[in-house]
C-alpha positions in Angstrom: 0.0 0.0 0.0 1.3 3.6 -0.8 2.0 6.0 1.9 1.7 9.1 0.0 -2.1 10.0 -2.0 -2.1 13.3 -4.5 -5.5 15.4 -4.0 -6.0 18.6 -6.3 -8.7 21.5 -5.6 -9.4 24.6 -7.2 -10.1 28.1 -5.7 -11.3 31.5 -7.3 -8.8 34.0 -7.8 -10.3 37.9 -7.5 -9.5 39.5 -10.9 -6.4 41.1 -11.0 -4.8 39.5 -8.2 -2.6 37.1 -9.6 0.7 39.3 -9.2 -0.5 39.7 -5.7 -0.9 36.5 -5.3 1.9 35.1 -6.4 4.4 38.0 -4.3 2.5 36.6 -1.0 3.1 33.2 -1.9 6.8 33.7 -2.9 7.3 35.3 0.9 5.3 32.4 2.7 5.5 32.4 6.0 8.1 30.2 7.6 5.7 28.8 10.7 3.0 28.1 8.0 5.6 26.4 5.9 6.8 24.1 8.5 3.6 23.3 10.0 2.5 22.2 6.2 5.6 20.2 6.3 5.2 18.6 9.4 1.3 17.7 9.0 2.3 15.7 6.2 2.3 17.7 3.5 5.1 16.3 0.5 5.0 18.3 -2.7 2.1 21.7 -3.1 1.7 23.2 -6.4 -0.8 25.8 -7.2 -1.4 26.8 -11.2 -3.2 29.6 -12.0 -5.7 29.7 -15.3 -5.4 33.7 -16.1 -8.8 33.4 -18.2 -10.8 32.2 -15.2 -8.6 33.5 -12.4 -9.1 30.1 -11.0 -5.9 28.5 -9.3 -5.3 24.6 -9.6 -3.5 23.2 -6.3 -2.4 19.6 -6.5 -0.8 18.3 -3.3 0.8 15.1 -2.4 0.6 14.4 1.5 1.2 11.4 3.3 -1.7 9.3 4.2 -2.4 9.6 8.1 -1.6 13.1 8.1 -2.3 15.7 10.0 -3.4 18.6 8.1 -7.2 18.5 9.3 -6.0 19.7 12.7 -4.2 22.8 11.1 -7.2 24.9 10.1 -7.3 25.6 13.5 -4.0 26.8 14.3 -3.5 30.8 14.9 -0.9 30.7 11.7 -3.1 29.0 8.7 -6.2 31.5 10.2 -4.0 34.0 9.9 -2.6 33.4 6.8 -6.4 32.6 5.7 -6.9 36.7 7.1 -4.4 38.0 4.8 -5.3 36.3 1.7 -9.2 37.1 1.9 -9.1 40.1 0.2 -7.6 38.6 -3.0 -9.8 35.7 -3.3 -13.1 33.8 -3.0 -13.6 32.6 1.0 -15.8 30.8 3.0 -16.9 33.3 6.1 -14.2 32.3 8.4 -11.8 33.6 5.8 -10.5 29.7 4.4 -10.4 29.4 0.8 -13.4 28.4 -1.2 -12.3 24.6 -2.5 -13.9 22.9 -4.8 -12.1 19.3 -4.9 -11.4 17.7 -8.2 -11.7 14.2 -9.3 -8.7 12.5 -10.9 -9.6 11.3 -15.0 -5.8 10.4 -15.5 -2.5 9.5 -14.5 1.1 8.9 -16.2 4.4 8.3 -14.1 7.4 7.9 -15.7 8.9 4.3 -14.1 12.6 5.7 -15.0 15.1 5.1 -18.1 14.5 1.8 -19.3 
């Protein structure tokens, strides 16, 4: 059985916020990095779609982790505070997810 799983979301984007949101990504936080880090996070990516201003997060975690119990930490609300007024939120200021079913996969076994 794996110990890792990839999940992928989208969020909205508020139009012309994709500089913005890009310079506040680029100067994350170092507590919210290492708490993603140690809940089990492995590899995030977000993409952004400039005509939708819809952003595409795929993240590869490790099964068991512990990234349920991190909304409620003072750092992710926070961070959740400061990125509200650049995108679509729920009312307690987390991002408005909608999660995405995989259709397809292709990894690459190595030379040979």
């Amino acid at each position: 059985m794996q110990d890792t799983e990839v999940v992928a979301f989208r969020m909205t984007l508020n139009d012309g916020m994709a500089e913005e949101y890009r310079r506040r990504h680029d100067a994350i936080w170092p507590g919210l990095k290492a708490e993603l880090l140690a809940r089990g996070v492995i590899d995030y990516r977000i993409f952004h779609d400039p005509r939708s201003n819809h952003l595409f997060a795929v993240m590869t975690r490790r099964r068991g982790h512990g990234l349920d119990a991190l909304r409620h930490t003072e750092v992710m609300q926070a961070w959740w505070r400061m990125m509200a007024d650049i995108m679509t939120t729920r009312p307690d200021a987390s991002p408005e997810e909608v999660a995405l079913e995989p259709v397809f996969s292709l990894t690459g076994g190595g030379p040979g």
